[in-house]
Structure formats: structure tokens, C-alpha cells
N, CA, C and O of each residue as an XYZ file, in Angstrom:
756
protein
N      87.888    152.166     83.019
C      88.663    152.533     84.183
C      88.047    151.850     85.400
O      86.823    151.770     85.301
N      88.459    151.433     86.309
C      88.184    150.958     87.654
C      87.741    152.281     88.158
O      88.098    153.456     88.076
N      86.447    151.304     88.930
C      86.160    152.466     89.726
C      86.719    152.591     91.192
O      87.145    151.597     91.780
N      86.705    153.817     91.753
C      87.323    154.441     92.978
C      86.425    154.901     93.670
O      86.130    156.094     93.602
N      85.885    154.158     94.373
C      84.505    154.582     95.539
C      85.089    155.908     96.503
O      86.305    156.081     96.591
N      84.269    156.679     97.104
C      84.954    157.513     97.968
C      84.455    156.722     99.426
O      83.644    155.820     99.215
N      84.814    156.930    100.815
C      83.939    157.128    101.436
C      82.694    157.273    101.837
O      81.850    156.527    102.333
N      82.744    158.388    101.521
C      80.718    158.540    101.256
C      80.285    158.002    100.671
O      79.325    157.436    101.195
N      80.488    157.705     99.345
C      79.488    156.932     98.640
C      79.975    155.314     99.624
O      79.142    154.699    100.290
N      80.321    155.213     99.595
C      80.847    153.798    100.042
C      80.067    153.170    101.465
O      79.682    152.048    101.797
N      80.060    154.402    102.046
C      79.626    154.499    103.567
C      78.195    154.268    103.183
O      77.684    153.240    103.628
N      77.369    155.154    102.333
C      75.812    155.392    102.012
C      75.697    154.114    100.810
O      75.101    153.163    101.316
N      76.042    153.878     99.581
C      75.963    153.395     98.730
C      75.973    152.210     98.413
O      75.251    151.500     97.714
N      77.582    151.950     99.466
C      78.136    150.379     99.071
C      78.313    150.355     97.322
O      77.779    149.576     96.532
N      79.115    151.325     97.077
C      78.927    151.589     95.430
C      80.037    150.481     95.166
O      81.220    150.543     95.502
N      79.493    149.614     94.597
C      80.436    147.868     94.382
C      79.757    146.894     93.549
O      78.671    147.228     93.075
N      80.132    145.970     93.345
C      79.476    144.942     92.383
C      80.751    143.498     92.356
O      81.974    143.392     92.261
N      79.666    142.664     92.491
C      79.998    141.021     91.746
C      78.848    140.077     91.479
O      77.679    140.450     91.567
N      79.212    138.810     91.141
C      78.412    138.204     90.839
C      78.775    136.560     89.978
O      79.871    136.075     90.257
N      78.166    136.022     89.304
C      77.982    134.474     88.686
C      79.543    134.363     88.711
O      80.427    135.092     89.160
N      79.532    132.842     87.875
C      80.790    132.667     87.340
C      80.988    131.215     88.620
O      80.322    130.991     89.630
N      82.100    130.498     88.070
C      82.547    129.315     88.889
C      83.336    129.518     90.219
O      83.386    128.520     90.939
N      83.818    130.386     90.561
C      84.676    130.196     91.862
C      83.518    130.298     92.944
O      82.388    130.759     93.112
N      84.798    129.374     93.743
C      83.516    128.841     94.673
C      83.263    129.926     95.813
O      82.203    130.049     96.426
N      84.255    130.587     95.971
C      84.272    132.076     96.946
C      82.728    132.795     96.574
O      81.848    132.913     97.427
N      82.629    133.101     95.609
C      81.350    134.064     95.137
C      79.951    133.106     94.983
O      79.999    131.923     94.644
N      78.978    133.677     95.227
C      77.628    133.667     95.004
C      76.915    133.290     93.705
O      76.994    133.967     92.681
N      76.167    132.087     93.831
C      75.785    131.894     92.228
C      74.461    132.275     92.528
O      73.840    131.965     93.545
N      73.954    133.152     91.328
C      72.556    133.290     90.904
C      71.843    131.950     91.135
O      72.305    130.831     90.911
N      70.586    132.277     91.641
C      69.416    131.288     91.975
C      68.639    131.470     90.475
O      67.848    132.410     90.382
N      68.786    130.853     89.653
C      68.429    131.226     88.215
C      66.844    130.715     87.470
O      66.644    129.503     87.380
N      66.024    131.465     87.080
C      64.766    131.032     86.547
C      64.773    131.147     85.026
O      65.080    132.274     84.640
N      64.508    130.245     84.055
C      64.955    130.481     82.598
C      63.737    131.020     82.064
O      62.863    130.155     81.988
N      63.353    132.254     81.635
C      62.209    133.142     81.426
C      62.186    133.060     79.932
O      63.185    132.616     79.366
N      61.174    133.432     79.257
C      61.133    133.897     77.603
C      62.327    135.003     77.579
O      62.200    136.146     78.020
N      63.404    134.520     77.043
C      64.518    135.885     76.685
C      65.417    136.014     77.456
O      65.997    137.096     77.543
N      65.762    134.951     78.209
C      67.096    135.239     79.270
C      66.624    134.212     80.450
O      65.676    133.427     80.424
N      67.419    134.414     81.326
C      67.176    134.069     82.527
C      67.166    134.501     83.989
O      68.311    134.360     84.419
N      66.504    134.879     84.751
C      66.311    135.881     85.861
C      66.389    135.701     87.118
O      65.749    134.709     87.468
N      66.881    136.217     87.912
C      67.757    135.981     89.392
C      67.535    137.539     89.452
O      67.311    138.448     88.654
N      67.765    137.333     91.208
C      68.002    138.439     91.994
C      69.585    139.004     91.880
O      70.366    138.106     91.564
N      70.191    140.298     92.075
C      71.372    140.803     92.231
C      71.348    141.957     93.473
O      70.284    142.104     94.074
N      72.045    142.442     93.701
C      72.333    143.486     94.748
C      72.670    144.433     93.633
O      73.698    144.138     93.023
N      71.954    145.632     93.188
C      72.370    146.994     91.812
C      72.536    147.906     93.337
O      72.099    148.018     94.483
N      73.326    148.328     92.548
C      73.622    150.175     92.865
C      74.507    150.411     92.023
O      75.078    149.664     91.229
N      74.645    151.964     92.314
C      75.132    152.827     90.970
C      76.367    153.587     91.212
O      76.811    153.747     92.349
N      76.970    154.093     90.073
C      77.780    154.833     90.192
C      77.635    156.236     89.127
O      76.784    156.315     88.241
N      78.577    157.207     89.409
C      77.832    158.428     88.892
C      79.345    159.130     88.032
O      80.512    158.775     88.197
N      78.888    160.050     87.244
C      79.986    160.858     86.598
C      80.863    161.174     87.791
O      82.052    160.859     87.740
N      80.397    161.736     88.795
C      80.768    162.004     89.783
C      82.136    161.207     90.442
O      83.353    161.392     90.443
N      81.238    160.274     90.961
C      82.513    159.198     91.607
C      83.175    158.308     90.824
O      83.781    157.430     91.438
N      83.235    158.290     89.468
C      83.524    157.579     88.402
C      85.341    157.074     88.654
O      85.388    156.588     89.784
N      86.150    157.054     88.283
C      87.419    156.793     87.692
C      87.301    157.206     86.811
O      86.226    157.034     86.235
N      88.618    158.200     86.030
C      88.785    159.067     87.390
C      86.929    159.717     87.862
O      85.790    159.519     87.439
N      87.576    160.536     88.948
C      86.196    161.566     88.749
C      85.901    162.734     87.959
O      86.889    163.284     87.471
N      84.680    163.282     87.699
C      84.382    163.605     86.589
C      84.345    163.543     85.218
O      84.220    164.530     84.493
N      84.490    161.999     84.713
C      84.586    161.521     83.810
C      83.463    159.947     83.639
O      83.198    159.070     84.461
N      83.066    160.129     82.323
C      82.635    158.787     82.287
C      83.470    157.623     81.657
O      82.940    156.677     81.074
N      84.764    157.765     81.816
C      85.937    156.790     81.433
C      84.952    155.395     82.137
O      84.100    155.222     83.008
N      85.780    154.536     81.029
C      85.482    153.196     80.742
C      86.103    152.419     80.917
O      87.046    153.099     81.323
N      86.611    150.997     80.999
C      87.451    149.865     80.933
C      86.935    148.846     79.590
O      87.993    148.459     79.095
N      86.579    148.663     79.345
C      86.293    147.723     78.559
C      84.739    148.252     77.123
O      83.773    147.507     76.959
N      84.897    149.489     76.393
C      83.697    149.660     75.548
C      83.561    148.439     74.620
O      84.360    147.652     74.112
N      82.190    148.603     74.605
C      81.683    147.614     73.179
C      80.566    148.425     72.411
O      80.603    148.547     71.187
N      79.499    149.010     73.251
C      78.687    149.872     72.640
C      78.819    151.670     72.640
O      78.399    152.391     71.735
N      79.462    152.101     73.809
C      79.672    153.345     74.208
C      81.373    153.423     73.984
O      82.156    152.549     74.356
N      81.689    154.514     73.381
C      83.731    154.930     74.441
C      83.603    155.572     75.808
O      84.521    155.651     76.626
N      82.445    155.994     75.960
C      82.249    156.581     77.521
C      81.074    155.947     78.319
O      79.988    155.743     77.777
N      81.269    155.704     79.351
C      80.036    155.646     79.991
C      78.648    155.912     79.526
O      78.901    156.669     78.589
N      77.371    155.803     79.548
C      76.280    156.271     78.708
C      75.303    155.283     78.575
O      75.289    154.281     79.291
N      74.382    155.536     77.587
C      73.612    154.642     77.393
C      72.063    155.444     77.889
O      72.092    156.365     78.705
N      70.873    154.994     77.330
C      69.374    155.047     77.786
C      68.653    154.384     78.445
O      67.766    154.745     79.218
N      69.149    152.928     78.052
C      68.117    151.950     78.468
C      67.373    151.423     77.650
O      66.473    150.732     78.129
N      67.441    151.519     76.390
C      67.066    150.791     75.190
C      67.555    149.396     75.018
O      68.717    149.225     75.387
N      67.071    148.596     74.648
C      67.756    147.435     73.725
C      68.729    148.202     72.915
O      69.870    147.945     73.297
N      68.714    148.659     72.387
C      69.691    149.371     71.285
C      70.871    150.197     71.937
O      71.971    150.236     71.386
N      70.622    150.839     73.098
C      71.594    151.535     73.652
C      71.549    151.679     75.253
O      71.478    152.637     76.023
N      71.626    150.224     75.402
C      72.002    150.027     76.997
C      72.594    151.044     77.671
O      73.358    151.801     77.072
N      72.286    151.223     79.188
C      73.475    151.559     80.108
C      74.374    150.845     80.545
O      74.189    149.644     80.744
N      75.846    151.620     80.846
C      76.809    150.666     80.705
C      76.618    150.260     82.375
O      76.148    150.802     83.376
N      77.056    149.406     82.146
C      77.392    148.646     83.949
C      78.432    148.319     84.088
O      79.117    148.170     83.076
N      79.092    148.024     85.593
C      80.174    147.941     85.705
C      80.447    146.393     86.731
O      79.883    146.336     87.824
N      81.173    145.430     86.346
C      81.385    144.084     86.893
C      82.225    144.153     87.836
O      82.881    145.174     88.036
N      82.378    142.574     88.893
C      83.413    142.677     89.465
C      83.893    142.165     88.552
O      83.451    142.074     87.407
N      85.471    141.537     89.272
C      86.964    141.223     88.499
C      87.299    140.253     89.601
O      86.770    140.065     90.696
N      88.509    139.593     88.897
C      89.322    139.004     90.094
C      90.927    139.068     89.268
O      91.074    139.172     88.050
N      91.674    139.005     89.964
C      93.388    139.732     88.661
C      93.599    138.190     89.373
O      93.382    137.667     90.466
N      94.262    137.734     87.807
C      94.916    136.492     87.888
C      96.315    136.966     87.170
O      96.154    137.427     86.040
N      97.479    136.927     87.591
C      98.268    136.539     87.224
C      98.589    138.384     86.477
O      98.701    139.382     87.190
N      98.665    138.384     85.083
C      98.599    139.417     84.450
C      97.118    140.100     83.841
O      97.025    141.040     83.053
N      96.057    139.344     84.446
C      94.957    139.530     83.675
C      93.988    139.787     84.411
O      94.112    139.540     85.610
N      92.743    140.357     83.915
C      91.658    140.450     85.115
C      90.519    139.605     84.771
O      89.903    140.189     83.879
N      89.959    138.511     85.064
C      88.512    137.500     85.057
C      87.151    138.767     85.239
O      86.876    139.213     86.353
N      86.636    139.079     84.358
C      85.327    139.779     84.996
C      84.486    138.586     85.446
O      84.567    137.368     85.292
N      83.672    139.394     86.044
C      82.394    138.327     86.734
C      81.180    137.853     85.843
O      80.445    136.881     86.010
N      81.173    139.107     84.541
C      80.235    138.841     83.495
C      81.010    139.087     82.550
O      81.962    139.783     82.903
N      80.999    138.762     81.323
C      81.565    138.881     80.003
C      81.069    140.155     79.483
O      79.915    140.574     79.390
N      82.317    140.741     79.131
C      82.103    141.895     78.476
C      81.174    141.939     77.381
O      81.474    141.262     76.397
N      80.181    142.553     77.354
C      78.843    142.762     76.093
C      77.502    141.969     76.901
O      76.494    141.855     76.204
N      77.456    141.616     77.812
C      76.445    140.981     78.636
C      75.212    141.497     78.503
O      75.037    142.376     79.347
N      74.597    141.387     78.043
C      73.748    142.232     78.214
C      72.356    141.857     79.476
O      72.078    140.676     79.684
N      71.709    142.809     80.105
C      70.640    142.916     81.655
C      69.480    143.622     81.340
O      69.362    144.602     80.605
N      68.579    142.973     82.022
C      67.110    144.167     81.915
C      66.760    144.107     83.167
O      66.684    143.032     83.764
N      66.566    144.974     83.581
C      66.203    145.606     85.076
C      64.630    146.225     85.167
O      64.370    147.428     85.147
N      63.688    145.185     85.267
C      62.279    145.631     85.594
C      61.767    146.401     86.447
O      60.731    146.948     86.070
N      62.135    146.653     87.508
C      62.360    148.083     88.258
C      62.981    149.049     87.756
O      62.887    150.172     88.253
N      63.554    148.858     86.933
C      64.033    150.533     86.789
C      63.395    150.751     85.055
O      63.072    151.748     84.409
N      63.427    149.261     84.750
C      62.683    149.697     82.931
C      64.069    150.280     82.512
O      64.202    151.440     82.122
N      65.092    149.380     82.623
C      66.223    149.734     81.569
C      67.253    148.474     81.195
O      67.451    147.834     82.227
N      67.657    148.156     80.559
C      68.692    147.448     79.806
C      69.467    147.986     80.451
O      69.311    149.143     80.840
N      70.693    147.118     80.768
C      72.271    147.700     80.585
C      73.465    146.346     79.966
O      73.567    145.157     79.664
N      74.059    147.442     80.069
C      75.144    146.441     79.232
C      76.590    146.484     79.661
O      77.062    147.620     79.694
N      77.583    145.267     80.075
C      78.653    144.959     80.693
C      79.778    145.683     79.791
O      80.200    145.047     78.825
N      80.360    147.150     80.079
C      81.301    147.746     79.454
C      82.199    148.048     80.276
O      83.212    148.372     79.655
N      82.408    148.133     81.949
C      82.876    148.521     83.035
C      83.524    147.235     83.994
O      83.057    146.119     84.222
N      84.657    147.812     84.398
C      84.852    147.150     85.695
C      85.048    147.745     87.381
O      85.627    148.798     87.648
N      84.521    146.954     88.254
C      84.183    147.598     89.361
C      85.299    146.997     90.304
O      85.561    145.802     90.167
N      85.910    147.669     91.159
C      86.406    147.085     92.627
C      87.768    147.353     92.022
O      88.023    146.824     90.940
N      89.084    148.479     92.889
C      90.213    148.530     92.502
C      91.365    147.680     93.601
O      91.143    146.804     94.436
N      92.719    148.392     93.170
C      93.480    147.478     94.074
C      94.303    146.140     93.238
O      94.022    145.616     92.160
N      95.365    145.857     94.162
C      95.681    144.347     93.570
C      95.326    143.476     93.717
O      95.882    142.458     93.303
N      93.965    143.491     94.537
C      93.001    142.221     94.634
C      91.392    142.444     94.477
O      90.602    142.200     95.389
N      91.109    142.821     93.505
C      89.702    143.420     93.661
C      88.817    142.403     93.960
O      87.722    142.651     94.464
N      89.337    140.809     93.587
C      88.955    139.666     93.887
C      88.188    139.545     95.582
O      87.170    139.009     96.022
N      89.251    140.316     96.138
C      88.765    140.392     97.959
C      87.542    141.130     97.739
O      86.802    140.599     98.567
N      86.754    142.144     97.068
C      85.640    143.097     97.620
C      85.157    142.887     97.542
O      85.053    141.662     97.488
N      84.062    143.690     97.408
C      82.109    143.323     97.423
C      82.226    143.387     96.126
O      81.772    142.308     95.745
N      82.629    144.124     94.997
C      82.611    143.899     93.664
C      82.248    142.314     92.606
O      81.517    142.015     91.662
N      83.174    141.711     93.400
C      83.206    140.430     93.210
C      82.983    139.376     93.985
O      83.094    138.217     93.587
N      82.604    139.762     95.322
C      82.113    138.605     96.146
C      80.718    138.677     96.549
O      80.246    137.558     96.753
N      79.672    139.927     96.779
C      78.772    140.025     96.348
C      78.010    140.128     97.594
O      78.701    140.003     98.605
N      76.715    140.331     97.780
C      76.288    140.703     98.940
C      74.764    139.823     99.434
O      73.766    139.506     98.788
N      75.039    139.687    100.452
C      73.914    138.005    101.506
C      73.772    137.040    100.013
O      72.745    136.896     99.349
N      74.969    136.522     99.770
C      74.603    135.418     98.745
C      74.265    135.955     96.822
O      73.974    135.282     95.832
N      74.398    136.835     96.942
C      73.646    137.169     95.303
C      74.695    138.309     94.698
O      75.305    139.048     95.471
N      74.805    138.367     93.723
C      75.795    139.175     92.816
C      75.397    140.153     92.890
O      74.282    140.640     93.077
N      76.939    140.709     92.641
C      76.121    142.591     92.938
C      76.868    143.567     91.274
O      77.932    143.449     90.667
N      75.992    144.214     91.135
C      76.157    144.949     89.778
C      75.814    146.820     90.084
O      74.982    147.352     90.819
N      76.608    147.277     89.386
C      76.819    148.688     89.536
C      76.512    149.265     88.576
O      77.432    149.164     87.764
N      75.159    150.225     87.931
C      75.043    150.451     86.852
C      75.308    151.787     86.915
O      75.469    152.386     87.978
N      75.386    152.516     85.331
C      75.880    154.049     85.333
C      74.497    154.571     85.742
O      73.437    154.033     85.423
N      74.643    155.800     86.566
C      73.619    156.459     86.288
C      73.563    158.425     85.962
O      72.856    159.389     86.255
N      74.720    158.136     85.244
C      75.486    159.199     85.284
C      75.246    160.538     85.902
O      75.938    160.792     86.888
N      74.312    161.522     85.465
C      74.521    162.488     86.545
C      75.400    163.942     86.215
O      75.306    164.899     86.984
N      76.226    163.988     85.032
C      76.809    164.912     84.595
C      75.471    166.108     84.405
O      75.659    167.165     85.008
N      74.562    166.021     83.854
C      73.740    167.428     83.761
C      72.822    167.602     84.857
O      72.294    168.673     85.159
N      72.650    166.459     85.459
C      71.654    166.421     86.679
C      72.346    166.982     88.121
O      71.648    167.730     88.807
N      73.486    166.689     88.516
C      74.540    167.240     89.055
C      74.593    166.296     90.302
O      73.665    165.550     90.615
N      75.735    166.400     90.959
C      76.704    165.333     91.852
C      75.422    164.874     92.979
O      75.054    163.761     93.357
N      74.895    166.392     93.347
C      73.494    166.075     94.642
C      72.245    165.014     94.134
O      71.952    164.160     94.971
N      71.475    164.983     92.838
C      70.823    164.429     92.016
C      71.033    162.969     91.855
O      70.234    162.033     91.893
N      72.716    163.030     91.605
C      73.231    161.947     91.299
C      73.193    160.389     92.182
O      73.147    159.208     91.837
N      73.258    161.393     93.975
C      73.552    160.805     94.739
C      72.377    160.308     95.894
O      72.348    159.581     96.887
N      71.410    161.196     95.099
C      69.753    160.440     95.664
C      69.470    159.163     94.291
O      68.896    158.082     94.419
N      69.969    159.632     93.275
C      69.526    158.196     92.716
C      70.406    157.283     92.903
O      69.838    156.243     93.234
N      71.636    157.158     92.845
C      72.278    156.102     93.238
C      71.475    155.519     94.771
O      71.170    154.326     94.751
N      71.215    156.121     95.754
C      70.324    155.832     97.049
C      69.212    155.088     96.737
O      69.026    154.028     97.334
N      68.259    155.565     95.696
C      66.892    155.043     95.609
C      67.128    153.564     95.024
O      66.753    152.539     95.594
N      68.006    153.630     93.442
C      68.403    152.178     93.161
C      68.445    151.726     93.789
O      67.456    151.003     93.910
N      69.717    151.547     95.093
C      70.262    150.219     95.670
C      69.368    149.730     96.415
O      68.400    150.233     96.986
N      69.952    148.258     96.335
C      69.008    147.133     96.629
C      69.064    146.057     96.121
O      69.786    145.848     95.146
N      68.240    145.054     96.725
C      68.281    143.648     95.693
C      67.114    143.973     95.019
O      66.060    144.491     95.387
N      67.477    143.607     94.072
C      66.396    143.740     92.315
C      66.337    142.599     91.508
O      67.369    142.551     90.838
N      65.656    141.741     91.293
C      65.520    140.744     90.037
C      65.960    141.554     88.738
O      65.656    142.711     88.447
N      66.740    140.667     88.042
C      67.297    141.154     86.756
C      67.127    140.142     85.655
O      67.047    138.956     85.974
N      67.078    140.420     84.663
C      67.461    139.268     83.453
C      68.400    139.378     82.590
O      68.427    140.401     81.906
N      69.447    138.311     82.397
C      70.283    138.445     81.504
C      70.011    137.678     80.218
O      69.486    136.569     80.114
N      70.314    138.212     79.579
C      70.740    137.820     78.099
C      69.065    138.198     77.444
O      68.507    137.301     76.812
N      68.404    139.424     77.622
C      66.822    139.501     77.923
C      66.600    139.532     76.386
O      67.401    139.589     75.452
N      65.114    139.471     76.442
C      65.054    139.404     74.581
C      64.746    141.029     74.412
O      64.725    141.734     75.421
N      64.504    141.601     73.081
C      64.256    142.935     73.299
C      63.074    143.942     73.225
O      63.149    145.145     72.973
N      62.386    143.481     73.395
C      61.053    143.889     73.678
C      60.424    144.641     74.935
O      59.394    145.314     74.977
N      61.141    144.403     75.734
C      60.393    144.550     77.262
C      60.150    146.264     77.599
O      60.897    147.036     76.999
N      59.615    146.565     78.090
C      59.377    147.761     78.718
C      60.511    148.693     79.152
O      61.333    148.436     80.031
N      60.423    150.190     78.170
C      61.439    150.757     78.487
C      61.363    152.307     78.831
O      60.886    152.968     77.908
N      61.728    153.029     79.957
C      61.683    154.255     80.450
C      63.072    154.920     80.019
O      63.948    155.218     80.831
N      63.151    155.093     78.793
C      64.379    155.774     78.033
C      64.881    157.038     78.753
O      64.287    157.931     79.358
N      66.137    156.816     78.488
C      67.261    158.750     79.411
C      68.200    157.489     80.437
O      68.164    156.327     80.840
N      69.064    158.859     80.458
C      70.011    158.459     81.312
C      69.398    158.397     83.170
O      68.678    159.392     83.247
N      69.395    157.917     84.126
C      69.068    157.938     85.240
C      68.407    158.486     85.873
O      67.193    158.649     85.997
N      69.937    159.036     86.647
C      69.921    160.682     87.092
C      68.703    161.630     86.189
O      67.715    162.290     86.509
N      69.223    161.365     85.223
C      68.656    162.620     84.778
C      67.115    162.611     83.966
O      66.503    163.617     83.608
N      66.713    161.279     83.799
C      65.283    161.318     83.630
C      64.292    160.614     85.075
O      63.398    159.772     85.000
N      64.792    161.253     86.234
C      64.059    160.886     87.102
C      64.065    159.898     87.909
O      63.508    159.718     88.992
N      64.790    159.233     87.243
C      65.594    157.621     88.707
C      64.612    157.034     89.018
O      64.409    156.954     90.229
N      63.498    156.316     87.979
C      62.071    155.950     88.600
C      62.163    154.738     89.031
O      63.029    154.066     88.469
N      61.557    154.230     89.845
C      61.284    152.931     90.300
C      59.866    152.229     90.346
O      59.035    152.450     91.228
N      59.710    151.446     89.395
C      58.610    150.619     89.105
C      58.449    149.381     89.942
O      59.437    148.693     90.198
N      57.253    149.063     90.379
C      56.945    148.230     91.166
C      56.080    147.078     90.578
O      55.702    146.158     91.303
């Protein structure tokens, strides 16, 4: 499902995402080719059960590993993230290919491209997909259903930011398993 920012989050959050890909409108990763992927900066922040599409749901657009929203942070069971788009015609271009897989060394979690971010008949126009001072921006779950909407909405806060990420990472790397929200929203330095 597309997500539907409210206000608030929008106002505090900037809860949005885009990133790589050829059009010349958007921001290309400044890219370093690491053991297991390759690593660039992005603009992350999050989105929550909460402000989901609809809300209170962890509805999806696109599953490959989850039917709902979810995930730990494992190699094995990413969190899902959510891309921009751009609608061509009858179709929507994500910004990352669905099954993408990310490792996020600040937060010590994997995620994985199951979501799309930015609604409307042009989601192409937002921050979803055009991205923020130059660098792609990505929206990961951090769900928040048992931790609750207040919980939810200090970790979505603490995430955002620009963060070095790696895509396509190998699977080994360091991992602080649970959903977000709800195992503490840590941030490693």
C-alpha cells in the first residue's frame, strides 16, 4: 500500500523516501564498492503501524519476504522498507527493485525493498523519489504495533537522518535483532 504521511509526522519526520536509478531529476548515490555490496549515504526515516496505509495496518505494496510489513533485521528476515516510485503511464518505476536488499550500520539491521513510498498521481514530484540535499531517501518499517503510536514516534525521530547504508550487503554483518520500535530503536555509532 502507499504510504499516507499525516501532517505531523510529515511536519516532524519528513516520513518519505527516494533514491538511485537513471533519471536525471533524482540524486545518484556517491557509491563505494565494499566486501558485500556497495555503500553510500541515504536520508532513512521511518514509518510506523501507525501512519502506515491504511493506518493501523502493516499493509504492503509489493511482498517478497513478509505479506505484512515486519521483519527483525536479520539477513534472513529483513525489515521491510519502503521506496520511492515515479507512475509512468499505467505503471509505477520504483527507485529500488523490489527484493533489494540494505544493511544499515547504525541501526545493525538489514532491510529489504517490499514497500512503496510517496502517494498521489505523481509521487514522482515528492521527497519519496527525489530525495533530500542530493542523496536518496529510504523509509524503513519500524513498526510499533506493541510498542504503541507514542514509542513509535520517538523512534521514527531518533532514526532520521543521513546514514551510510549498503546495498546488496553480504550476510554476516552485525545484527541487533526485533522489530524497532519495539526492541529499543538503538543507534550505534
Amino acid at each position: 500500500m502507499l504510504k499516507i504521511v499525516t501532517a505531523f509526522i510529515s511536519a516532524i519526520f519528513l516520513s518519505a523516501c527516494g533514491g538511485g536509478g537513471g533519471d536525471p531529476e533524482k540524486p545518484e548515490p556517491n557509491t563505494d564498492i565494499i566486501g558485500g555490496g556497495s555503500a553510500f549515504t541515504v536520508y532513512l526515516t521511518g514509518y510506523s503501524y501507525w501512519d502506515n496505509t491504511p493506518p493501523g495496518t502493516a499493509a504492503i505494496a509489493r511482498p517478497v519476504i513478509h505479506d505484512e510489513a515486519g521483519g527483525i533485521g536479520t539477513y534472513d528476515d529483513p525489515i521491510t522498507i519502503a521506496v520511492g516510485h515515479s507512475r509512468e503511464t499505467f505503471s509505477h518505476k520504483m527507485d529500488y527493485p523490489t527484493g533489494t536488499r540494505f544493511y544499515f550500520p547504525k541501526i545493525r539491521k538489514y532491510a529489504i525493498v517490499e514497500d512503496l513510498c510517496g502517494d498521489g498521481p505523481r509521487p514522482q514530484d515528492g521527497a519519496c523519489h527525489i530525495g533530500k540535499s542530493g542523496k536518496p531517501w529510504l523509509d524503513i518499517y519500524v513498526d510499533g504495533s506493541l510498542a504503541g503510536e507514542e514509542e513509535s514516534n520517538r523512534c521514527m525521530y531518533r532514526i532520521t537522518g543521513m546514514q551510510r547504508v549498503i546495498m546488496d550487503p553480504d550476510p554476516d554483518r552485525a545484527v541487533r535483532p526485533g522489530p524497532l520500535a519495539e526492541s529499543g530503536c538503538h543507534i550505534f555509532i
